[in-house]
N, C-alpha and C positions, 0 to 999 in steps of 0.2 A: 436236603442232603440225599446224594444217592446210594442206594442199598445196591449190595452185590450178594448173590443164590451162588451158590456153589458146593460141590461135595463134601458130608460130613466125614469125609475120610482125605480131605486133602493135609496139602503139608501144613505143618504148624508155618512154616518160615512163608507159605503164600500168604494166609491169611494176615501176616504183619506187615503185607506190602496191599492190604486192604483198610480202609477205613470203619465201612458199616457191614461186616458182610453176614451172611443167613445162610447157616448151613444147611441141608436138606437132608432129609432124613430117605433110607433106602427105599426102592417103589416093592409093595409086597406081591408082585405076580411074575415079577423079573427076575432071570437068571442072576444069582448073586455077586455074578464078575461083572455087571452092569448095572446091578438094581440101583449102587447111589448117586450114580449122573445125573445131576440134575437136568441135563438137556433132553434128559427122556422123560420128565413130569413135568415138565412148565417151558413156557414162550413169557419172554417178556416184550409186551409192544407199547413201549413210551411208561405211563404209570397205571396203564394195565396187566395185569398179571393172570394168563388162564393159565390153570395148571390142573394136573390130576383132579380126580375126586378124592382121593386118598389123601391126597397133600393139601387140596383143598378144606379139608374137615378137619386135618393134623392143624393149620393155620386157624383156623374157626374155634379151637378149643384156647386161644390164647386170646389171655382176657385182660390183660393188658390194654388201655389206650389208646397207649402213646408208640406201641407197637405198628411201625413202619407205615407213618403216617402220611399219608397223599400217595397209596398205594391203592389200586383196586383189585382184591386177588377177585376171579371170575373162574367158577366152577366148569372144566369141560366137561363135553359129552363122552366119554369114553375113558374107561383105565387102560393105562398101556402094559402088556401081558405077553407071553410068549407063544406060537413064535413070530419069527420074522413076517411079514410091515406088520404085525399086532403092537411093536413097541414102539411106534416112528411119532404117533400120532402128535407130539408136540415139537419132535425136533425137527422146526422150522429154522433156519436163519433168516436174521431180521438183520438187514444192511440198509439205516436211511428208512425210507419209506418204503423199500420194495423186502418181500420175504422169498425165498427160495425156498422150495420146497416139494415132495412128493404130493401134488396137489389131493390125488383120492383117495389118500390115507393118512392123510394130514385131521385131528380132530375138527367136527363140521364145526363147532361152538368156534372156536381159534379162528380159522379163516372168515366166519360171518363177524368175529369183532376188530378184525385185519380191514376186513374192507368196509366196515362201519366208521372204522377210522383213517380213513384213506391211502391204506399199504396197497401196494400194486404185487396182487402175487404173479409169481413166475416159477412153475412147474419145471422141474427138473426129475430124473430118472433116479437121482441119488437118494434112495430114503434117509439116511444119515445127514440129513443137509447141515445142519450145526456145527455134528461131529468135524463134518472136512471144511470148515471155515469160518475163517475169523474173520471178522469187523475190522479195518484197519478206519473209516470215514466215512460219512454217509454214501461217498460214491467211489470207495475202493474199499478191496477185498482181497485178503490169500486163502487160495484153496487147494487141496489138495484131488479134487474130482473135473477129472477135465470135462463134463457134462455143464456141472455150476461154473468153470472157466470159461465154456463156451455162451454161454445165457447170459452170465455177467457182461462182457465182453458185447455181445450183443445188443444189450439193454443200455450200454453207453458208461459200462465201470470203469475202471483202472484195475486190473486183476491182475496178481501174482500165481502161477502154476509152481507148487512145489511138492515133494514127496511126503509121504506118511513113515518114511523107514527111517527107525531111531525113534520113534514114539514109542512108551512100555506100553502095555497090557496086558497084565495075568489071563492066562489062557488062549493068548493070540496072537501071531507072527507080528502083529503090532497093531498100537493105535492109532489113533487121527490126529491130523497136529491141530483142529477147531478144537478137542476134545482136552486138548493139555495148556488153553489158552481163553483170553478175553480181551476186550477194549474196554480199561476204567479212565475218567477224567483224564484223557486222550492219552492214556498209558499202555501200549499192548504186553500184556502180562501172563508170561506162563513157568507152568507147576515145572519147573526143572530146570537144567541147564540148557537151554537151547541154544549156546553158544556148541557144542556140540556136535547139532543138528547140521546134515549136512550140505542145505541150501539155506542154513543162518546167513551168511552174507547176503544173501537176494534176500535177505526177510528185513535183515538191517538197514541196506539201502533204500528198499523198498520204503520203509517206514519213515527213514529219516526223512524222505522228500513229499513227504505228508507230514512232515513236523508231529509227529508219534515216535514217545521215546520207548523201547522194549527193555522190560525189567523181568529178570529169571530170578529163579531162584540156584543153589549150589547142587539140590538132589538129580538123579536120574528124569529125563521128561517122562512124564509121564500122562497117559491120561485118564483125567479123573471125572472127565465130562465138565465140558464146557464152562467159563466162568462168564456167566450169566448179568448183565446189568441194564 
């Protein structure tokens, strides 16, 4: 069965369009309008799981069994803290076998179990690499950072270029559309109306010709950091 990570502050009406999902508790050295994204304490690569130390020990105190079982949560090198790249260190995007990411501030532990397992990382400028993109297939992608459009593109994707305006975030002209979304059992799902949005249509066509169906929810988009699987 697969498990979905995502913020203990999301919508009630997301997590009923999820099956198994794991909330995540906020990171303690982060600004509190980001601390509970999950994309800023863990990477998920396949049924490896590195994430924070903090969230890594919060997961170690449950003593449960049967608790998310054929999962390996792997302790990183580094807490992610403030300020800026001190909190990047896990948000990599994982598309397929390749990861996009601010390569020298990326946690080292994360990249040595990337390429222990065969992910081909690709270095982009964007430290938010998660935030501005979602997973549509192991070899397509929408993003909103034309740096990961260009690399994707490059690397042999299928990339969609679309804006971040219309994404909420308390305290900020706006958030990420990677940040208000995810790929579950080829379902692209995100926290709000993104019928809205206003390159929803390139996001709908986009996906339909990848046989991905996108399910929103009725509230405001918002993001809440990435939905994680």
């Amino acid at each position: 069965m697969k498990y979905v990570f995502l913020s203990n502050r999301s919508y009630g009406s997301t997590l009923k369009l999820l099956k198994t999902s794991i909330l995540i508790p906020e990171l303690p050295l982060i600004d509190s309008k980001t601390a509970y994204h999950a994309d800023l304490s863990m990477c998920v690569l396949g049924e490896n799981v590195v994430c924070a130390p903090s969230l890594y020990e919060k997961f170690k105190e449950i003593r449960d069994p049967d608790f998310i079982k054929g999962v390996n949560f792997i302790k990183g090198n580094s807490e992610p803290c403030e300020p800026y790249p001190n909190d990047i260190l896990y948000n990599a995007a994982v598309v397929g076998k390749y990861i996009f990411c601010k390569k020298d501030k990326t946690d080292k532990k994360l990249l040595e179990i990337a390429e222990d397992n065969g992910y081909k990382i690709i270095n982009v400028n964007q430290g938010y690499a998660r935030c501005s993109t979602l997973p549509v297939t192991d070899s397509a992608l929408i993003t909103s950072d034309p740096g990961i459009y260009s690399a994707a593109l490059k690397n042999g994707f299928d990339a969609l270029f679309v804006t971040n305006e219309g994404v909420l975030l308390e305290g900020y002209p706006h958030g990420f559309i990677g940040g208000c979304g995810g790929l579950y059992e080829n379902k692209l799902i995100f926290s709000g109306n993104v019928s809205m949005h206003r390159d929803y249509k390139k996001i709908k066509d986009f996906c339909e010709k990848k046989f991905v169906e996108v399910l929103f929810t009725a509230e405001p988009l918002y993001d809440f950091g990435s939905i994680l699987c």
